[in-house]
BADREN-907400 format. One record per residue: y, z negated, x negated of N, C-alpha, C in turn. Coordinates in steps of 0.2 Angstrom, whole numbers, plus 5000, padded with zeros to 4 digits. Atoms other than C-alpha are relative to their C-alpha. Layout:
<nodes>
YZXYZXYZX;...
</nodes>
This chain:
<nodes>
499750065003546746864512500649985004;499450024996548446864522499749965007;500350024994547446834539499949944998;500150095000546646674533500449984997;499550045001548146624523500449975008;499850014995549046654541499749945007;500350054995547646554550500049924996;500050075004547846414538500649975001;499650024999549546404541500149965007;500050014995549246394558499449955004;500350064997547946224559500249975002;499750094996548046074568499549975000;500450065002547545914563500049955005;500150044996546845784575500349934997;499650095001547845594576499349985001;501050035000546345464571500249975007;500250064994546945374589499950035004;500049964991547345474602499850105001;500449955002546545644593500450075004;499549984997548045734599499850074994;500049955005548145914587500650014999;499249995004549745924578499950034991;499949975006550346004563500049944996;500150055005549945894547500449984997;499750045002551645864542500149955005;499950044995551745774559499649925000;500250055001550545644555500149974994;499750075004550945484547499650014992;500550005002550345464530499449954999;500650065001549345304529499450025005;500650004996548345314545500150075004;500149914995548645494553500249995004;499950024992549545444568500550055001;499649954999550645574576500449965003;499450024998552245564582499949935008;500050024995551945494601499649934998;500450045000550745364594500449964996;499950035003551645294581500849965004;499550004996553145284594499749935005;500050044996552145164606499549964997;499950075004551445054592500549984995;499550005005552845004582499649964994;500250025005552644964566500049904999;499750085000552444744562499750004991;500350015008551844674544499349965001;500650044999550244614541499949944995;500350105002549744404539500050024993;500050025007549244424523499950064994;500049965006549344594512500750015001;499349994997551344594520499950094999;499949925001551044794520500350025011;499949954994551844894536499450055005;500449974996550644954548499950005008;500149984992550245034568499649965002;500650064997549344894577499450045006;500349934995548245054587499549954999;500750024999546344974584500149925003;500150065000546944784588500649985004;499650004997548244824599499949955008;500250064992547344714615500249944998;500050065002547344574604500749974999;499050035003549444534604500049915001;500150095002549044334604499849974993;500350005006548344354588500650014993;499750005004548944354571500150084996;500049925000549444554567499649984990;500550005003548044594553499950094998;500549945002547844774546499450034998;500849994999546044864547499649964994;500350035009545844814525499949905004;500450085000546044634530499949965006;500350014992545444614550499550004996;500850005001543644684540500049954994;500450055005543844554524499949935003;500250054999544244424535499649995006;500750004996542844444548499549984994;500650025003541844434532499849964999;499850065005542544304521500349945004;499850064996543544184534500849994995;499450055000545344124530499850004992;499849975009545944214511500449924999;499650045004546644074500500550044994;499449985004548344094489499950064994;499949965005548444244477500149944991;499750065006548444164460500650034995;499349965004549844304453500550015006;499450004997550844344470499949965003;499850054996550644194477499750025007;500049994995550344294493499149985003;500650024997548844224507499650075001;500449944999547844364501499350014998;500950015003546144324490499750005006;500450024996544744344501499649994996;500450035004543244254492500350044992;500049985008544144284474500749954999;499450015003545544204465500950045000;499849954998546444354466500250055006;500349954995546844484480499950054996;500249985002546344634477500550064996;499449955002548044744475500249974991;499550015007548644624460499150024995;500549975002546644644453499850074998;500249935002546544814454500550024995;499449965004548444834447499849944992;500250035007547844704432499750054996;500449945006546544824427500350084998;499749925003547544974426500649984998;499550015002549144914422500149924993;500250095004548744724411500349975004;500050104998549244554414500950025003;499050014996551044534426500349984994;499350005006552544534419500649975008;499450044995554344434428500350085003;499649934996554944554443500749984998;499350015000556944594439500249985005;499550024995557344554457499949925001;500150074999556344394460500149944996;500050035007556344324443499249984999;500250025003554544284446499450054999;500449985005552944324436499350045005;500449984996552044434450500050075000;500149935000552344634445499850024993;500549965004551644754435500450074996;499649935002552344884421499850045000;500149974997552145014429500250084995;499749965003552345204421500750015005;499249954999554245294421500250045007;500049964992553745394436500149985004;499950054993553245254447500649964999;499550035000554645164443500850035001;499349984997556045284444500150025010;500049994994555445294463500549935001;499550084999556445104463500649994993;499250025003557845124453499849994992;500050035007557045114437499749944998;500450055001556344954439499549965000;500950045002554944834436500149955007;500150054992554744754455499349975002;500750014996553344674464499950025005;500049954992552644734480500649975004;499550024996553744624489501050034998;499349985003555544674481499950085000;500249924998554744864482500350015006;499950004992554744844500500850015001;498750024997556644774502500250044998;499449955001557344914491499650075002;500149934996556245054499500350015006;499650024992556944974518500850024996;499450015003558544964509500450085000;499749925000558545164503499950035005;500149944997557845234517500749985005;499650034995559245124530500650044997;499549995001560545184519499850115001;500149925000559945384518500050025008;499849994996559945364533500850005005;499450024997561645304539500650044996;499849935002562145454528499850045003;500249934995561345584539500249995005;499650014993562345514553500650014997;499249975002563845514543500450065000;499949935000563745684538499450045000;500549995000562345774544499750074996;500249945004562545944533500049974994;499750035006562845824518499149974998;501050045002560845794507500249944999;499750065001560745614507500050004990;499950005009561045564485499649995001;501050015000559345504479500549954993;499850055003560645374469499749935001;500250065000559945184465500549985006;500050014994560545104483500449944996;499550055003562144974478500149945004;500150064995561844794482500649954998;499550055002563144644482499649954998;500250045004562844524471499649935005;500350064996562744364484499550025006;500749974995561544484497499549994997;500849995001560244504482499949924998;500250065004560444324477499749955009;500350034992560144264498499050074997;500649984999558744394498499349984997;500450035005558144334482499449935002;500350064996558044154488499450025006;500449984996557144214504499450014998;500649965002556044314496499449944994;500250055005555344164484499849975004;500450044994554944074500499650025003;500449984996553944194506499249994995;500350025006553044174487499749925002;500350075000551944014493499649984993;500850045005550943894481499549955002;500550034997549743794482500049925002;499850084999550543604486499849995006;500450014990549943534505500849995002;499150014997551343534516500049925000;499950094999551243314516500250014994;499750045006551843324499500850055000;499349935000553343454503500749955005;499650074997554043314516500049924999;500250064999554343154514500449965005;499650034994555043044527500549925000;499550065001556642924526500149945004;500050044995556542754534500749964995;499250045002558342664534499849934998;500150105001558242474527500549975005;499550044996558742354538500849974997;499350025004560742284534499749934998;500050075001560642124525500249945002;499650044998560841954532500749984999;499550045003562241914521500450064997;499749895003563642084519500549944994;499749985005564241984502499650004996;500649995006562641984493499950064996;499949925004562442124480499550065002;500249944997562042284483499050035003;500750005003560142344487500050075002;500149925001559542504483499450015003;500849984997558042604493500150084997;500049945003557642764484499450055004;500849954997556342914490500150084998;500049925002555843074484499950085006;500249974998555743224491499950084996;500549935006555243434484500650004996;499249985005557243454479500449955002;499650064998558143294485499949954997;500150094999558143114478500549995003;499450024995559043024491499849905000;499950035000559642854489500349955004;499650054996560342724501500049934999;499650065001561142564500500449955004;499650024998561942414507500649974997;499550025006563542364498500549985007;499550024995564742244509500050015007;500149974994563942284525499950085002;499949954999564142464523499750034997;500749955003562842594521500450075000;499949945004562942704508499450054996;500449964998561942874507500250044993;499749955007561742984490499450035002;500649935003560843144488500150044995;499949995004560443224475499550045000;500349914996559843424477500050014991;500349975006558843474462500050104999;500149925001559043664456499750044994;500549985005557843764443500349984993;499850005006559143734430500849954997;499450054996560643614436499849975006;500150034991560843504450500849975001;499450004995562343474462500049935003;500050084994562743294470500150035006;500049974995562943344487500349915005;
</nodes>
């Protein structure tokens, strides 16, 4: 029994690229890559499940749109995934749904509002999985940012002081970082509108023959602006008026 405990401890696991033999803490978890591989494909995001991964099988292709193996094979099958109908994200392939928030419906129920984004795209999740994030009810995207976020900082403690374990405390953010990040991150949340309705285009009115005639208004919409313009005594006057979820600001 000690011998084969012994020979057990001393396997080696092949990397699925380059089938290199390493010890199996040495390989990644997702796709099993070893160190020198995961080194000369760096990591990018993929088009449409935004998950992190090695571009190793599709690595020829760098003119193309980076695609992880799950959705390079759905979209070979299906063609160009339409809108998520809970995280917004370009991830349905023939369905209404993609399949992360579907699979998390059925084992978790119906979305609930993430606390970082405010919107209605995460899942409540047991006590476990949530204390890995601080306690929180996140979606995959705000997951991501405060996992980047703890590992950036445990790390910049291991350089600080390297005999010192990093804390394993919630990671402390300013208030106007998560409110930029937040924004961002709601951008990346697309909906279904055509981008012609998202621009509209301001054409200037000619000046009036006559600068004492009364004023004349040209109005036009846009997604968060009405913008007004005017001639009044010759002089062109310009109003904008920036719409926000619950207020709005003359500008």
């Amino acid at each position: 029994m000690a011998g084969r405990a012994a020979e057990e401890e001393g396997m080696l696991f092949a990397c699925t690229h380059c089938h290199k033999r390493v010890k199996f803490e040495e390989l990644s978890a997702n796709q099993q890559l070893c160190k020198d591989c995961r080194k000369k494909y760096p990591l990018v995001t993929c088009t449409y499940c935004r998950l992190d991964f090695h571009p190793v099988r599709n690595a020829q292709n760098r003119d193309s749109r980076p695609a992880c193996d799950h959705c390079a094979k759905d979209f070979k099958q299906y063609g160009t995934p339409s809108f998520c109908a809970v995280c917004n994200l370009q991830s349905a392939f023939n369905s209404r749904k993609c399949t992360r928030c579907a699979h998390s419906e059925k084992k978790y129920g119906s979305p609930v509002s993430c606390e970082q984004c405010k919107m209605v795209c995460a899942f409540n999740k047991p006590d476990d999985v949530k204390r890995k994030v601080g306690g929180q009810t996140l979606c995959l995207l705000c997951t991501i940012n405060f996992k980047k976020a703890q590992f950036k900082r445990k790390q910049h403690e291991r350089k600080k002081d390297p005999q010192k374990p990093p804390s394993t405390t919630t990671p402390s953010t300013n208030t106007a970082a998560v409110g930029n990040r937040s924004l961002k991150h709601r951008d990346r949340h697309r909906d279904d509108e055509s981008s012609a309705s998202k621009k509209a285009k301001l054409d200037l009115p000619p000046p009036p023959s006559d600068a004492t005639s009364s004023p004349q208004f040209f109005s036009t919409l846009t997604r968060y602006h009405c913008i007004t313009v005017c001639w009044r005594q010759g002089t062109l006057c310009l109003f904008v008026l920036y719409y926000k979820p619950k207020n709005y600001a003359v500008l």
